[in-house]
Every structure is written in C-alpha cells, then in structure tokens.
Backbone as JSON, one array per atom type, in Angstrom:
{
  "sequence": "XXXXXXXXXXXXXXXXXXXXXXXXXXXXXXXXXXXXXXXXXXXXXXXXXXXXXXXXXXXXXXXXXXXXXXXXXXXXXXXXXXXXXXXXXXXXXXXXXXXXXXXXXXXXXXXXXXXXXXXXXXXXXXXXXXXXXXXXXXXXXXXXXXXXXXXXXXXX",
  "N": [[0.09, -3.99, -0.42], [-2.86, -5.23, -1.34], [-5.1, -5.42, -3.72], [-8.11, -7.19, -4.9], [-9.53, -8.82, -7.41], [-12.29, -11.25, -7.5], [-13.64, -13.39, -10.17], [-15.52, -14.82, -9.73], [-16.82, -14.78, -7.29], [-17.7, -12.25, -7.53], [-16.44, -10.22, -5.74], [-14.77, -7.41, -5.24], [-11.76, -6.51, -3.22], [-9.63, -5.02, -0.56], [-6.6, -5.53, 0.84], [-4.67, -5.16, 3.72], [-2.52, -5.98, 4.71], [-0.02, -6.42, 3.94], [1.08, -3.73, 4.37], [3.61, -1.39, 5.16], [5.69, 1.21, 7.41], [6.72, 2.67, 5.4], [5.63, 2.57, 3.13], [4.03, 1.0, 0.6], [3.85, -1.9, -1.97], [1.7, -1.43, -4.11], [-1.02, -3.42, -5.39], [-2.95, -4.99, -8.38], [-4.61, -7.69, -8.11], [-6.17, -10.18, -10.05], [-9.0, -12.7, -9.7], [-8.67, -15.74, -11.24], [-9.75, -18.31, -11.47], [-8.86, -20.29, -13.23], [-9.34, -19.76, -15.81], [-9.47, -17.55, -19.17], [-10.26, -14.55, -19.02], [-12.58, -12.47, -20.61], [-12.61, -8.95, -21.85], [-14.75, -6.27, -22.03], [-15.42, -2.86, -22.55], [-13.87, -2.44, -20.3], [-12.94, -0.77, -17.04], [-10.77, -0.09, -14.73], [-9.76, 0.55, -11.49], [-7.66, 2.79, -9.32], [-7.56, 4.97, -6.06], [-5.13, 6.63, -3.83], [-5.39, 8.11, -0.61], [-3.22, 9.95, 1.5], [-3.9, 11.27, 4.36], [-5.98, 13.21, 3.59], [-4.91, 14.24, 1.14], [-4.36, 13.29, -1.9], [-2.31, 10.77, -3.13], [-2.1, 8.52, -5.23], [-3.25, 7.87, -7.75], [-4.92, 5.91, -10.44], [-5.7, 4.77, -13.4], [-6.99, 2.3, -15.48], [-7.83, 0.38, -18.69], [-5.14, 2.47, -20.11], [-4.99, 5.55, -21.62], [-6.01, 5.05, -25.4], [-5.39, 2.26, -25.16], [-6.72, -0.97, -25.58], [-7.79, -3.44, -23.59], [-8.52, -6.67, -24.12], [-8.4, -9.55, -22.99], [-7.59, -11.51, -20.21], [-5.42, -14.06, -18.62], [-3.84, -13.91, -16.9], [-2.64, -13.27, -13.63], [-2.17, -11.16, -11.72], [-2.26, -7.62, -12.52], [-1.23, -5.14, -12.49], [1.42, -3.75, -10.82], [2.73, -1.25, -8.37], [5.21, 1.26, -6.66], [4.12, 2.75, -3.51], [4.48, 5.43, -1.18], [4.47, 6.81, 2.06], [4.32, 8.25, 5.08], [4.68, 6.85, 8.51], [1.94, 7.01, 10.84], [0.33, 8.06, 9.3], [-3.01, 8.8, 8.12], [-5.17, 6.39, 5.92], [-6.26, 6.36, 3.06], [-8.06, 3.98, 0.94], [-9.86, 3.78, -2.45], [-10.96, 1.5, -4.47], [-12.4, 0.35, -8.03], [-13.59, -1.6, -10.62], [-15.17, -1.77, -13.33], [-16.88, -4.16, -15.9], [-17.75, -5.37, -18.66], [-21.23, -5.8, -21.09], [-22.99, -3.44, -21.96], [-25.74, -4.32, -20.98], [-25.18, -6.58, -19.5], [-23.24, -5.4, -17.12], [-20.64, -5.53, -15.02], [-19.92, -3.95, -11.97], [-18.0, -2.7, -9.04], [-16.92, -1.42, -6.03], [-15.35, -0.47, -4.0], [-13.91, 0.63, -0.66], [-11.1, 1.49, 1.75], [-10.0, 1.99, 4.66], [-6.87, 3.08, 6.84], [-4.53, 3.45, 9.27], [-1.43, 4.61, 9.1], [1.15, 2.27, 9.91], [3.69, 2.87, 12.67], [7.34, 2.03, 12.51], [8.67, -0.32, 14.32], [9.58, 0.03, 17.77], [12.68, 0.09, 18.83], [13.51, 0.02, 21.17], [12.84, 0.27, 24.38], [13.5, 2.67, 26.13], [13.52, 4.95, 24.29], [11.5, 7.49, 22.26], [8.69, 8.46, 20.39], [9.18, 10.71, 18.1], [7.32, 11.75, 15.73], [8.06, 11.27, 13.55], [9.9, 9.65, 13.61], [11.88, 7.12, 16.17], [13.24, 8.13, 18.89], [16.05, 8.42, 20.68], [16.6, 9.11, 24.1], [19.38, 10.43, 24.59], [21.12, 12.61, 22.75], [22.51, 11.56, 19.37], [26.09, 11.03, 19.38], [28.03, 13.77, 17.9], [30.66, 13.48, 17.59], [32.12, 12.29, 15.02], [32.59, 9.87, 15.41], [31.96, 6.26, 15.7], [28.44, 4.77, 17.47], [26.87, 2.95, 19.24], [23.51, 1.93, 20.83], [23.16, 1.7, 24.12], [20.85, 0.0, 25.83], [21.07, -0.87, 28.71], [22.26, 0.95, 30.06], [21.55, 3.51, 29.33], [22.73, 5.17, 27.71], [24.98, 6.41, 24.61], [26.91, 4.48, 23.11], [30.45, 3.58, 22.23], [31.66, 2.19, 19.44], [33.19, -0.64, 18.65]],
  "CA": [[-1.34, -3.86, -0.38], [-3.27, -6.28, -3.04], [-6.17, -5.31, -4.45], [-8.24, -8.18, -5.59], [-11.67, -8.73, -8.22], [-12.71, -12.51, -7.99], [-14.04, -13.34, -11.22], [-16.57, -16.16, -9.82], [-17.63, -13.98, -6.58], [-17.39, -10.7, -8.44], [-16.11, -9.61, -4.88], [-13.29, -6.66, -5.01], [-11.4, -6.11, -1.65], [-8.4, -4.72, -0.29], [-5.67, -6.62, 1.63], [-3.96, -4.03, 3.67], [-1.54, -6.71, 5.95], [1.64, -5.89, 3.57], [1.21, -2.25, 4.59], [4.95, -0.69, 5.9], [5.69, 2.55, 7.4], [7.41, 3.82, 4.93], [5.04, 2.52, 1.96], [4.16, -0.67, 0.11], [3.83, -2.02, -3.0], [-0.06, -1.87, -4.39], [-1.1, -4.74, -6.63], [-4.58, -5.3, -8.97], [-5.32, -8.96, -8.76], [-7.78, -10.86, -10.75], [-8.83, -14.38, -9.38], [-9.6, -16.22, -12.6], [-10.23, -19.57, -11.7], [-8.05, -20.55, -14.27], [-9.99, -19.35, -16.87], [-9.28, -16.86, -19.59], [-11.14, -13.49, -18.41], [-12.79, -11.7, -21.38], [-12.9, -7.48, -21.38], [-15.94, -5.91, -22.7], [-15.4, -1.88, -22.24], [-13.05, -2.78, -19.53], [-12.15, 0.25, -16.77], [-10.61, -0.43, -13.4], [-8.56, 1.34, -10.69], [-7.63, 2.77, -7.55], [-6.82, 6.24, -5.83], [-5.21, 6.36, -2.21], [-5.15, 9.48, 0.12], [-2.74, 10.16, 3.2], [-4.27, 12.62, 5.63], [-6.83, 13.75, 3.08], [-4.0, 14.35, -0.27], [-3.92, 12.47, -3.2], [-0.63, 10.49, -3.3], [-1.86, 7.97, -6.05], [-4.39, 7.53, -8.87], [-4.74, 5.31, -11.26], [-7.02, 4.23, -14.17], [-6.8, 1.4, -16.56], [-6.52, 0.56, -19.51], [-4.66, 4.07, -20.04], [-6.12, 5.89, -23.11], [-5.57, 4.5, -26.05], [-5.08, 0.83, -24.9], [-7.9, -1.82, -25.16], [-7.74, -4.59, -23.01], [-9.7, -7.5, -24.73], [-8.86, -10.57, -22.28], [-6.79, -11.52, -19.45], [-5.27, -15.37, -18.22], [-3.29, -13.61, -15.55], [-3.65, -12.96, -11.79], [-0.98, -9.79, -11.54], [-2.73, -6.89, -13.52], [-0.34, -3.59, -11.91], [1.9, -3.37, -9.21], [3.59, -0.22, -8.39], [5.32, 1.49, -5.23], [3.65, 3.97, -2.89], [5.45, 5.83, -0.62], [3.9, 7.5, 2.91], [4.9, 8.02, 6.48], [4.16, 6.55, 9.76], [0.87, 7.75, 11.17], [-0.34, 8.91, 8.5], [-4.5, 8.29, 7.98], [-4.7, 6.59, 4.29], [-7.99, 5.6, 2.62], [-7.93, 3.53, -0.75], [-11.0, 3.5, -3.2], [-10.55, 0.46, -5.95], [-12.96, -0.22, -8.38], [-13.93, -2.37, -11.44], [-15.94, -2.2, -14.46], [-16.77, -4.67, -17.37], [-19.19, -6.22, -19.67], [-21.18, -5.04, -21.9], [-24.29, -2.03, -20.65], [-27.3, -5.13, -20.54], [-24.76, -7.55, -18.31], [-22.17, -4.76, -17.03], [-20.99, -5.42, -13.6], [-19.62, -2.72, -11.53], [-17.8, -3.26, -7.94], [-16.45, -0.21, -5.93], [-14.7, -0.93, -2.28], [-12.96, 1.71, 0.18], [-10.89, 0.81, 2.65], [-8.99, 2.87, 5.8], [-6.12, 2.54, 7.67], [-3.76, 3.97, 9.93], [0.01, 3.8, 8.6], [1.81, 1.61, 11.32], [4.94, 2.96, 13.27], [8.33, 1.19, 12.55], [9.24, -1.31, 15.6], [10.18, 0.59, 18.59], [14.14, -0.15, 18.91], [14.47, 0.44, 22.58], [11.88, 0.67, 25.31], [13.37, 3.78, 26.22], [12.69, 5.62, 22.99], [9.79, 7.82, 22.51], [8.39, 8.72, 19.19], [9.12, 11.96, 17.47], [6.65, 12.57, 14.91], [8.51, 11.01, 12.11], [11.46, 8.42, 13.64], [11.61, 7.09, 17.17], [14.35, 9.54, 19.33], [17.03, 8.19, 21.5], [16.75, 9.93, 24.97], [20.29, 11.0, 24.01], [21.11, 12.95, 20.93], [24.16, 10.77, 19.21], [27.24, 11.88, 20.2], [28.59, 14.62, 16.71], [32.22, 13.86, 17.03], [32.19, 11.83, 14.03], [32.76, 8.31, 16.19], [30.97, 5.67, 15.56], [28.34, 4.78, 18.38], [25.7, 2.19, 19.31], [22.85, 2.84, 21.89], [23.09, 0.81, 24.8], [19.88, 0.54, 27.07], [21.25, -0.7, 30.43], [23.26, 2.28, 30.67], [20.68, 4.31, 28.9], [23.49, 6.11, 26.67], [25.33, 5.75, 23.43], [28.53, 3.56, 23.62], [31.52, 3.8, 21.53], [31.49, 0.86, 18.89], [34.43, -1.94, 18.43]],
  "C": [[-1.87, -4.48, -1.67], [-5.25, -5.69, -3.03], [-6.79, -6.18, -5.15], [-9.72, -8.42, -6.16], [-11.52, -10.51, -8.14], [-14.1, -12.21, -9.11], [-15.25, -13.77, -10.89], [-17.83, -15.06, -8.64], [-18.39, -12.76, -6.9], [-17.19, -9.76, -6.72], [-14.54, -8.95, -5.12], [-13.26, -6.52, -3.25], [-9.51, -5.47, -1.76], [-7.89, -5.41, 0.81], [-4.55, -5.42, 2.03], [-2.76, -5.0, 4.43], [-0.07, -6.87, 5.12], [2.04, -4.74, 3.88], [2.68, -1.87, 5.63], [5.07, 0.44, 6.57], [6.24, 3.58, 6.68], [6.76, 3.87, 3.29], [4.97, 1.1, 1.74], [3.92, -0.38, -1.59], [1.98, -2.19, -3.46], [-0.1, -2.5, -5.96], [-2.36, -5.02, -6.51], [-4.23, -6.7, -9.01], [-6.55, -9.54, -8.92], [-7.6, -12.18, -10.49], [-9.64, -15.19, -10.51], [-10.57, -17.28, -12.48], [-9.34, -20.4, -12.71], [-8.43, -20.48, -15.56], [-9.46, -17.92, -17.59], [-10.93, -15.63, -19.68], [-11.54, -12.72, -19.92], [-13.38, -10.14, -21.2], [-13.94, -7.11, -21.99], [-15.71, -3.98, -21.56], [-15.0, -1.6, -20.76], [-13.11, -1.19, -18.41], [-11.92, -0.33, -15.26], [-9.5, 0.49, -12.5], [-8.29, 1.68, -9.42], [-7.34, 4.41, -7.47], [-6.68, 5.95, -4.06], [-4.84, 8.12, -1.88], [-4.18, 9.18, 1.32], [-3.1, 11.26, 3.26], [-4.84, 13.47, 4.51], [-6.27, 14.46, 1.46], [-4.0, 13.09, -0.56], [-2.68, 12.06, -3.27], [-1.04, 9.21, -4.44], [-3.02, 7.48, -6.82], [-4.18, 7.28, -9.8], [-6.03, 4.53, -12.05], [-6.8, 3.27, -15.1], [-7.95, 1.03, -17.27], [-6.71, 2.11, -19.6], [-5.36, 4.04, -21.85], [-5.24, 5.42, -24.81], [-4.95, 2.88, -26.03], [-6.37, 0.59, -24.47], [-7.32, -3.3, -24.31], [-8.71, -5.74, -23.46], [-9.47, -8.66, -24.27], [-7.28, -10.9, -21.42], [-6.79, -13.03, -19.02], [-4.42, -15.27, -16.81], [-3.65, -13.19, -14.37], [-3.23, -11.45, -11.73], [-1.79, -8.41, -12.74], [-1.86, -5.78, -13.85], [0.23, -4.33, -10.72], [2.46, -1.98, -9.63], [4.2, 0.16, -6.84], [4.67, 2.66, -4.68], [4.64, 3.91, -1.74], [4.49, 6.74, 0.83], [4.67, 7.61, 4.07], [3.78, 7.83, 7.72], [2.75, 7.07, 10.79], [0.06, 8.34, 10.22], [-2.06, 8.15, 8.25], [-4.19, 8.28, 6.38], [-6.37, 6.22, 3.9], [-7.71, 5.14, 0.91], [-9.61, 2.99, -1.31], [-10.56, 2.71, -4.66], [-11.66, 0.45, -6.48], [-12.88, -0.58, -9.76], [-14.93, -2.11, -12.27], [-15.71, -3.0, -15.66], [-17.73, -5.0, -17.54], [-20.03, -5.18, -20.65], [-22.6, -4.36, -21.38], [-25.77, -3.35, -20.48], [-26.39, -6.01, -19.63], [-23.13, -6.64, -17.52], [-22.07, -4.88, -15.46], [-19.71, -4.41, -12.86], [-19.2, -3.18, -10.2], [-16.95, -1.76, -7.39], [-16.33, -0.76, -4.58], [-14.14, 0.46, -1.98], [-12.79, 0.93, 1.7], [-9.71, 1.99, 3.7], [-7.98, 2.13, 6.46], [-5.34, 4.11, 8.35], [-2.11, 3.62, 9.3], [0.93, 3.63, 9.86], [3.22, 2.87, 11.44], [6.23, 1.94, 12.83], [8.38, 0.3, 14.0], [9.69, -0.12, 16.38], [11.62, -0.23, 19.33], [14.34, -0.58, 20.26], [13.16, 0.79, 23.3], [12.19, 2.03, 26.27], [13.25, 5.55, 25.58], [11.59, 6.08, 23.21], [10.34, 8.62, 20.8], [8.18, 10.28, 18.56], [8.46, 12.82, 16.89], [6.97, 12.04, 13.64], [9.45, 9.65, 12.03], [10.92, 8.12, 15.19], [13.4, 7.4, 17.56], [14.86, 8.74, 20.58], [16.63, 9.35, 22.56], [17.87, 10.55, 25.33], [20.57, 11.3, 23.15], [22.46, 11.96, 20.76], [24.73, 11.9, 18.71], [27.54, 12.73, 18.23], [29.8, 14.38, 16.72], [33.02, 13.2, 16.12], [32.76, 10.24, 14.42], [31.35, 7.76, 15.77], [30.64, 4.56, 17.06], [27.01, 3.36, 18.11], [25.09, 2.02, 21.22], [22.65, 1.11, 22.88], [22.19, 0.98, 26.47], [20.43, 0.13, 28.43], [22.05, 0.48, 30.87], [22.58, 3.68, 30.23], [21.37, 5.51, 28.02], [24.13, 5.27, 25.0], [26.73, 5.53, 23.59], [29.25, 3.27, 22.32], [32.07, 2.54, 20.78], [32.77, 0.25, 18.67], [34.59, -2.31, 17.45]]
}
C-alpha cells in the first residue's frame, strides 16, 4: 500500500492494489519532481484500522527529530499485518510550510481485505483459510488434494 504527497499537485492519495490477505507493506512517498523538497515545521502520517481497531499509527518526524529537506521519493515503509475479510480504513496526512503558506492535505481511504486464491473449486471458505471438503487424513502421511476424485491422495 503506497501512500503518496505530490509536491507539484500537493495531491496525497492512497494506492491500495499491493494490498495481500495476509498484510502489505505501507510506504510514504513524496513525488519531488526531482527537486530538493524543503521542511518548514514538517508533520506527516498515517493510522489504519481493521474492523474498527487500531493496528497501526504513525507520526513523523518522531519527537525529537527535525526534518529540514528531503531529495528522496521513499520516506517509511514498514509491514502491516491483517486477515482476509477484514474491513480496513487508512487516514494519511501531511503538513508543511510555514503558518502564512502552510499547506495541509488529509485523505481516507477503505477497503475490504481480499481472500487468498481459492485452491480448488470445491473448497468453501472458513472464516480464516479456505477448507477442503475433507479434513486431511492425521496419520502422519503425506497427502495432496485431488479434485476429480474430490479426496486427498497419498503423495509420491
């Protein structure tokens, strides 16, 4: 998930189309232009929710760190972590400059957290995994699920 401030537009957005089911990586980028970005009482950040909890907030610069100019695109990454179905909502925003030219940008964005691939068209979805219409076999064999026969078959 990328998080991105163009410098020129002063448009923030979120880019949810890396989103996994089991989490992604969320990343602040700044589109410079190729220009060196100057901070002026700098603050920027994000917080995301699944299913109405806090699973990640973040503020920059952290206290005690000034940020006084940037040439890079990459600001943060980090990993988040969720599951499948889960409702997420991410609020990013941006401040800089100085209080007579200070510009301010605040986005929110929803999603749904996808399902993994469904394995097997005779699979149905658990709640958490998607469930073989046979439990696999316990007798410590190793098995692989074979749909024309609709069971689990004894591996080679």
């Amino acid at each position: 998930m990328i998080l991105t401030y163009d410098i020129a537009t002063q448009v923030l957005a979120v880019d949810t189309s890396t989103v996994a089911p089991r989490g992604t990586i969320i990343e602040a980028h700044l589109v410079t232009h190729g220009q060196t970005i100057p901070f002026v009482d700098l603050s920027f950040g994000a917080r995301v929710t699944a299913d109405g909890a806090v699973i990640y907030e973040r503020v920059f610069p952290l206290p005690g760190q000034v940020w006084r100019s940037t040439d890079q695109r990459v600001l943060w990454a980090e990993r988040l972590t969720w599951a499948p179905d889960q409702a997420v909502e991410v609020y990013a925003w941006i401040a800089n400059g100085p209080p007579e030219a200070r510009v301010e940008r605040d986005t929110t964005q929803a999603f749904n957290v996808p399902r993994p691939p469904q394995p097997y068209p005779s699979w149905t979805w658990g709640g958490t995994a998607w469930e073989a219409p046979v439990p696999y076999p316990d007798d410590g064999g190793s098995y692989e699920w074979d749909e024309a026969v609709g069971a689990w078959v004894a591996s080679m």
